[in-house]
C-alpha positions as CSV (number, residue, x, y, z in Angstrom):
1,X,0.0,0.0,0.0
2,X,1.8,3.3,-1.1
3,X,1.2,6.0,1.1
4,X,1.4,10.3,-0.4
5,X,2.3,12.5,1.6
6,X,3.6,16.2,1.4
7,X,6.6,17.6,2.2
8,X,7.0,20.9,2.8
9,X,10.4,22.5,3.3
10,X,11.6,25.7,4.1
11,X,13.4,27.8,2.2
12,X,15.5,31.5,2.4
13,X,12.7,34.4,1.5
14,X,12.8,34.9,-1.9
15,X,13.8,38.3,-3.9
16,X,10.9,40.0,-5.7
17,X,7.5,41.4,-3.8
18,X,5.5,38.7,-6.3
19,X,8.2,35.8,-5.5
20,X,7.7,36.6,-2.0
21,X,3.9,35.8,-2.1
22,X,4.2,32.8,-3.8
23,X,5.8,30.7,-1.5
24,X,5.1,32.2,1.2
25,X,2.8,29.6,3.5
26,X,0.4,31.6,6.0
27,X,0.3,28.9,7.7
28,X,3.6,28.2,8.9
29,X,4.5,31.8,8.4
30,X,7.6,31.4,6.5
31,X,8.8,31.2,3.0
32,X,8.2,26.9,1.7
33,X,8.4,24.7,-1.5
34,X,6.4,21.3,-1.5
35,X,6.8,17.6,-2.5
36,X,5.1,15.6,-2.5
37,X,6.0,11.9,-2.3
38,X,4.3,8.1,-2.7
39,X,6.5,6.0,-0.7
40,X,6.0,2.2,-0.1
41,X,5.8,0.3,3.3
42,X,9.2,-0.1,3.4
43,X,9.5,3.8,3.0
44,X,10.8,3.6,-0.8
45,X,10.2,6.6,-3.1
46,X,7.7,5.1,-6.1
47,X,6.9,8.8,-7.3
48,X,7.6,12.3,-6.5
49,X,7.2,15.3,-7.8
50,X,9.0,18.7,-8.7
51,X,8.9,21.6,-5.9
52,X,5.4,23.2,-6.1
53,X,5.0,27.0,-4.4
54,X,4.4,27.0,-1.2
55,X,1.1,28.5,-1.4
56,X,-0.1,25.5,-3.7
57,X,-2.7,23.0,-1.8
58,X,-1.4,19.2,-1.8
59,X,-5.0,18.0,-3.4
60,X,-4.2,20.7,-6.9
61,X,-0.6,19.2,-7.1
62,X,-2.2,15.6,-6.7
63,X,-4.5,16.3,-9.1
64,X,-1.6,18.0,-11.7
65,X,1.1,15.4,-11.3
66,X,-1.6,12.1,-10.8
67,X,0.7,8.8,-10.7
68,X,-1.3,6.1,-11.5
69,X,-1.4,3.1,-9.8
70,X,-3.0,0.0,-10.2
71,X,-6.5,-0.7,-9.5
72,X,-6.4,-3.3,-6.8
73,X,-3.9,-1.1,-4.9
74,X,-4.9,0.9,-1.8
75,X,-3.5,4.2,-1.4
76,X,-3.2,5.8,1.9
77,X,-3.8,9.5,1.9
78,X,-4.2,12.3,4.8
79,X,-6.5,14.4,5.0
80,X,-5.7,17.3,3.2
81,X,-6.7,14.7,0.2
82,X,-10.3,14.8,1.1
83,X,-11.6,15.1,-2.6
84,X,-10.1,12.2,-4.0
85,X,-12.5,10.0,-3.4
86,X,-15.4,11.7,-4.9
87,X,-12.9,13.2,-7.9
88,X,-11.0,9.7,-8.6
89,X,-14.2,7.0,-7.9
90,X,-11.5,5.0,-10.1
91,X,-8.7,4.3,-7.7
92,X,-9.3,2.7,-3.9
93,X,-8.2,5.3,-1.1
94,X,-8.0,5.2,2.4
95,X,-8.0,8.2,4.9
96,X,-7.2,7.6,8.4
97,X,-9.8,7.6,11.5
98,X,-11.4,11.0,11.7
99,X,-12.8,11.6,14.9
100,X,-16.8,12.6,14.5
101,X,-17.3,16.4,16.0
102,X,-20.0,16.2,18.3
């Protein structure tokens, strides 16, 4: 079961006001790139992508660089992948446990 995940990695602030704003994450209120990764249960890279901007969300760059696997394969997603399984009815996901708010 591959699993995708994310990574997003810091990098110096860039030069360039519009530069600046693209990979600039709000979030974690610094300058980032992402990756993002399908990596095996033995923690092999199958698949990864280029660096995105750090304002990019990880469901657009799924949906941009899509690696395909086969249909009888489960992939394991978090869940900032939430669309997937209404998007890509195709391919079997899994999310983790996601406590109910009450």
């Amino acid at each position: 079961m591959p699993f995708i995940v994310c990574i997003k990695q810091k990098i110096p602030r860039p030069l360039g006001n519009k530069r600046k704003n693209n990979f600039y994450s709000g979030k974690k209120k610094s300058h980032r790139v992402k990756t993002q990764l399908m990596v095996n249960h033995r923690s092999i890279i199958i698949h990864e992508t280029g660096h995105n901007k750090g304002i990019r969300h990880e469901y657009d760059i799924y949906k941009e660089d899509r690696f395909t696997t086969p249909k009888q394969v489960v992939n394991i997603f978090d869940l900032g992948y939430l669309g997937i399984e209404k998007d890509f009815s195709d391919e079997l996901s899994s999310f983790p446990y996601r406590k109910k708010e009450s």
